[in-house]
KOLGU-162664 format. One record per residue (C-alpha): x, y, z. Coordinates in steps of 0.25 Angstrom, whole numbers, padded with zeros to 4 digits. Each point is the difference from the previous one (the first is absolute). Layout:
// residues N
X  Y  Z
...
END
This chain:
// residues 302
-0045  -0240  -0292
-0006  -0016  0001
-0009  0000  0013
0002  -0015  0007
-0011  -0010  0000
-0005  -0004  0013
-0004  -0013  0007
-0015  0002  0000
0000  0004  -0016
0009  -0012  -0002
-0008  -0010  0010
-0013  -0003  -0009
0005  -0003  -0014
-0015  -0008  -0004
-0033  0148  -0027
-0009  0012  0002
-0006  -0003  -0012
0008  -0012  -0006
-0005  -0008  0011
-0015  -0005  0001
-0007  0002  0012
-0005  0014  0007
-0001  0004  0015
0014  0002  0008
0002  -0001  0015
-0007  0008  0012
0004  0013  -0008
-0003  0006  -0013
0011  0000  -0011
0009  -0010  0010
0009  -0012  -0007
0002  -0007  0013
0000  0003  0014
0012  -0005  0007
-0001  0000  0017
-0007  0015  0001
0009  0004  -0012
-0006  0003  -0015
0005  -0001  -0014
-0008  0008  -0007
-0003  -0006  -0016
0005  0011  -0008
0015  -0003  0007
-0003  -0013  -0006
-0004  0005  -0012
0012  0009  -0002
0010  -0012  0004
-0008  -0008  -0010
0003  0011  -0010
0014  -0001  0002
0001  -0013  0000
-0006  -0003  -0014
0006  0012  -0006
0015  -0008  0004
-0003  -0011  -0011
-0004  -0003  -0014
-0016  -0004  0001
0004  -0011  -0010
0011  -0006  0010
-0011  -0001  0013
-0010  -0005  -0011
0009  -0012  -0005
0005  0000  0016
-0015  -0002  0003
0002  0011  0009
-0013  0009  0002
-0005  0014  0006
-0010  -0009  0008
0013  -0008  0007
0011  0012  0000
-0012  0007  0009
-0002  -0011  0008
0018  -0001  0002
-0003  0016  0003
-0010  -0002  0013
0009  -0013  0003
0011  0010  0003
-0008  0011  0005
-0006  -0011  0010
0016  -0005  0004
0004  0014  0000
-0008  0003  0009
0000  -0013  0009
0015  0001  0000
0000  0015  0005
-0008  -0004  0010
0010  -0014  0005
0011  0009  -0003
-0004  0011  0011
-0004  -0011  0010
0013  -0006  0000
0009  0010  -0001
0006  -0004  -0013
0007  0013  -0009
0005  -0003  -0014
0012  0009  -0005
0003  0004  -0015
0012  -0009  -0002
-0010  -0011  0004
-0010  0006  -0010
0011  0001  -0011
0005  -0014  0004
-0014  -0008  -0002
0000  0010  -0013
0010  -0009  -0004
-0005  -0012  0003
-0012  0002  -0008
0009  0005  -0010
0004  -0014  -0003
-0008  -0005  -0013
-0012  -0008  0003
0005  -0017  -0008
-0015  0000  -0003
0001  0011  -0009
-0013  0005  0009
-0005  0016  0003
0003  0001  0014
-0006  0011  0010
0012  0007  -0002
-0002  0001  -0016
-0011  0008  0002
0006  0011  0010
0010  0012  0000
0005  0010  0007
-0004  0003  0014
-0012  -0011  -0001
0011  -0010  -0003
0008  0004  0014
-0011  0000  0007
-0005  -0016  -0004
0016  -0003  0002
-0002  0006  0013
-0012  -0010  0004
0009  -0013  -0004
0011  0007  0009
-0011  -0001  0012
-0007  -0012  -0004
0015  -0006  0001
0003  0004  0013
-0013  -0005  0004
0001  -0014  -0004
0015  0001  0005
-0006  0003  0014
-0012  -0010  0000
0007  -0012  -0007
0008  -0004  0012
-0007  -0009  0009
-0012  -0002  -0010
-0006  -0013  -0002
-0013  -0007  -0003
-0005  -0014  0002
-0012  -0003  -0012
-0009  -0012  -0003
0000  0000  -0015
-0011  -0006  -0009
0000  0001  -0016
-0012  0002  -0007
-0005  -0001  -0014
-0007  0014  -0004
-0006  0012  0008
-0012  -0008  0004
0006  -0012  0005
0011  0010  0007
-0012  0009  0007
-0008  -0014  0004
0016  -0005  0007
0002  0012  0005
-0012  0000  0008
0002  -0014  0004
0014  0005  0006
-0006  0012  0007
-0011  -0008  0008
0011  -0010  0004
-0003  -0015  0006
0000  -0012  -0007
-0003  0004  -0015
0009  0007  0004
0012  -0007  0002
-0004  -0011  -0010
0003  0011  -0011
0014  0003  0007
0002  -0015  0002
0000  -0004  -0014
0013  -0001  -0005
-0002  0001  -0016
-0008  0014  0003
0004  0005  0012
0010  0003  0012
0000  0002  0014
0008  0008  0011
0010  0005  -0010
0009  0012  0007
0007  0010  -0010
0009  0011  0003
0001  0013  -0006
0015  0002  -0001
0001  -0013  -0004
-0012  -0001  -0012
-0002  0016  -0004
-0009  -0003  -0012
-0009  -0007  0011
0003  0012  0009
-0005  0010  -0010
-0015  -0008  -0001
-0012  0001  0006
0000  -0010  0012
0012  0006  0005
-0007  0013  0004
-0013  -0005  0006
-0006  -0005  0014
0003  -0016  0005
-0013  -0005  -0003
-0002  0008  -0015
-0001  -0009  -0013
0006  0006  -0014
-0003  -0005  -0011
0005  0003  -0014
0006  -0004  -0014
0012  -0006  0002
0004  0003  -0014
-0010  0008  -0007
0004  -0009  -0013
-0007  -0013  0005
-0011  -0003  0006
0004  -0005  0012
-0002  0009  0014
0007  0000  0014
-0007  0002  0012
0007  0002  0013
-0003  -0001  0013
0008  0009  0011
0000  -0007  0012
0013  0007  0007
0006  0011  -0003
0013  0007  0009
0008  0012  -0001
0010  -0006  0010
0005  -0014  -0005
0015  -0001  -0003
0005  0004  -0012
0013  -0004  -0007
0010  0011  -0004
0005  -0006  -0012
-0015  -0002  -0006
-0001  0017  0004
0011  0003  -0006
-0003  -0006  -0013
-0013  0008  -0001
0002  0009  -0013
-0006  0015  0001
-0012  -0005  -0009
-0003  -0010  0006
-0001  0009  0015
-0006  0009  -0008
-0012  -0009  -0005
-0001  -0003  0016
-0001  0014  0005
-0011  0000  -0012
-0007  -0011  0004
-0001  0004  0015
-0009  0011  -0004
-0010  -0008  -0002
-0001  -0001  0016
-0001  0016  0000
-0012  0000  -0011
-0008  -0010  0011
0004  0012  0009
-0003  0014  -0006
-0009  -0005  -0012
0001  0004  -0014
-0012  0005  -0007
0001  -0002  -0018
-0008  0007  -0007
-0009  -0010  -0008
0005  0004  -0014
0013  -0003  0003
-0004  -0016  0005
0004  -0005  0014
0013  -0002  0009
0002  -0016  -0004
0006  -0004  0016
0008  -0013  -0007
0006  0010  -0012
-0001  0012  0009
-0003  0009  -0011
-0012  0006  -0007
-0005  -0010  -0011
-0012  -0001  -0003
-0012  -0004  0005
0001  -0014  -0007
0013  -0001  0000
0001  -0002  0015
0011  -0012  0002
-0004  -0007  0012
-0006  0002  0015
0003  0002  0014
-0011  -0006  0010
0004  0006  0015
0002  -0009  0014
-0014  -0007  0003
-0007  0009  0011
0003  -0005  0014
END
């Protein structure tokens, strides 16, 4: 299903042992610790199995498709599995097999792209039980969509370096400041999205953190060119128009039930085990550690 472009993107056009790395979290033989939850590595390693043993080594070769990334998918899940356990139980959300079957459905549909989805690389009850997480994340971004709005000062930068330095600059606030904001061929100031009506922008980063944070990131990691966003407002609260909700497809709720896990990982911490790589905040998934997409710098200290 084709995910809609939001404002922001569109403001600024200028294994075990098949991944390096030894060590694990605070205990021994652990993939990732999720809250006060454990994955131990040889699940991973087991799924990792299964997953490979679905496909023709020569397909994932020519599809670029590795031990090393399908492990990193695996913790990914593992990490969401859990998160959304965890957000599902708090909010008293409960799934039933006819929705399970219905997302089944969904992800049934064939991929335009011709890509290896998730679900290309699960059966049986594995399968049900990651159709199960879209089902949750859904209703999570069905219930935190309405009322959600952010208002950003966006600046473009030209590479990781120039993106860290303007970041900084936005962070400390005051004058250099708000010339970066001010400038119009680079740079925006005071511009108010809402989730139900931008839900690719809904399902970034600066939509899940505190007023005051600064995100920054590829905009499109083909070009050079980075977005850095300044979240000066956020509200749960601000009207919302019913026909810009009900146009909200099941993808794109669940991409935003997703997304607003990232404010439950700030919360209960997660914990990967070094050979894995690192949680990457911006893509919110492992990568690793030099593939890491962008940064989030918290609210100046009072």
């Amino acid at each position: 299903m084709r995910m809609r472009v939001g404002r922001v993107a569109a403001a600024v056009v200028v294994v075990a042992a098949v991944v390096s790395g030894c060590g694990g979290p605070g205990q021994a033989g652990t993939a990732v610790v999720v809250g006060d939850q454990a994955v131990p590595l040889e699940r991973v390693q087991g799924q990792l199995d299964a997953a490979l043993s679905l496909h023709d080594p020569a397909e994932l070769a020519a599809r670029q498709v590795t031990p090393a990334r399908l492990a990193r998918d695996i913790v990914t899940r593992e990490v969401m599995h859990g998160l959304l356990a965890r957000r599902a139980a708090e909010e008293g959300i409960t799934v039933t097999e006819p929705q399970v079957d219905a997302q089944l459905a969904l992800l049934a549909q064939p991929d335009p792209s011709g890509r290896l989805g998730v679900e290309d690389f699960l059966q049986g009850p594995e399968l049900r039980s990651w159709a199960r997480d879209q089902v949750i994340a859904a209703q999570l971004g069905q219930r935190l969509v309405p009322g959600l709005q952010v208002t950003v000062d966006l600046v473009a930068a030209t590479s990781r370096e120039d993106a860290q330095a303007k970041s900084e600059v936005l962070a400390r606030g005051g004058p250099e400041a708000d010339a970066l904001t001010a400038n119009p061929q680079t740079g925006r100031s005071g511009l108010t999205v809402q989730a139900a009506a931008s839900p690719g922008d809904a399902a970034s980063p600066a939509f899940w953190v505190p007023a005051g944070s600064v995100v920054a990131y590829q905009a499109d990691p083909r070009q050079n060119g980075w977005l850095i966003l300044r979240v000066t407002d956020r509200r749960t609260d601000a009207p919302t128009d019913p026909a810009a909700l009900s146009s909200l497809s099941q993808a794109e709720f669940v991409a935003i039930g997703l997304r607003s896990l990232q404010q439950t990982i700030d919360e209960v911490g997660v914990e990967i085990n070094p050979r894995y790589g690192v949680m990457d905040p911006i893509q919110l998934r492992v990568v690793g550690e030099d593939e890491q997409a962008g940064m989030i710098l918290p609210p100046a200290a009072a």
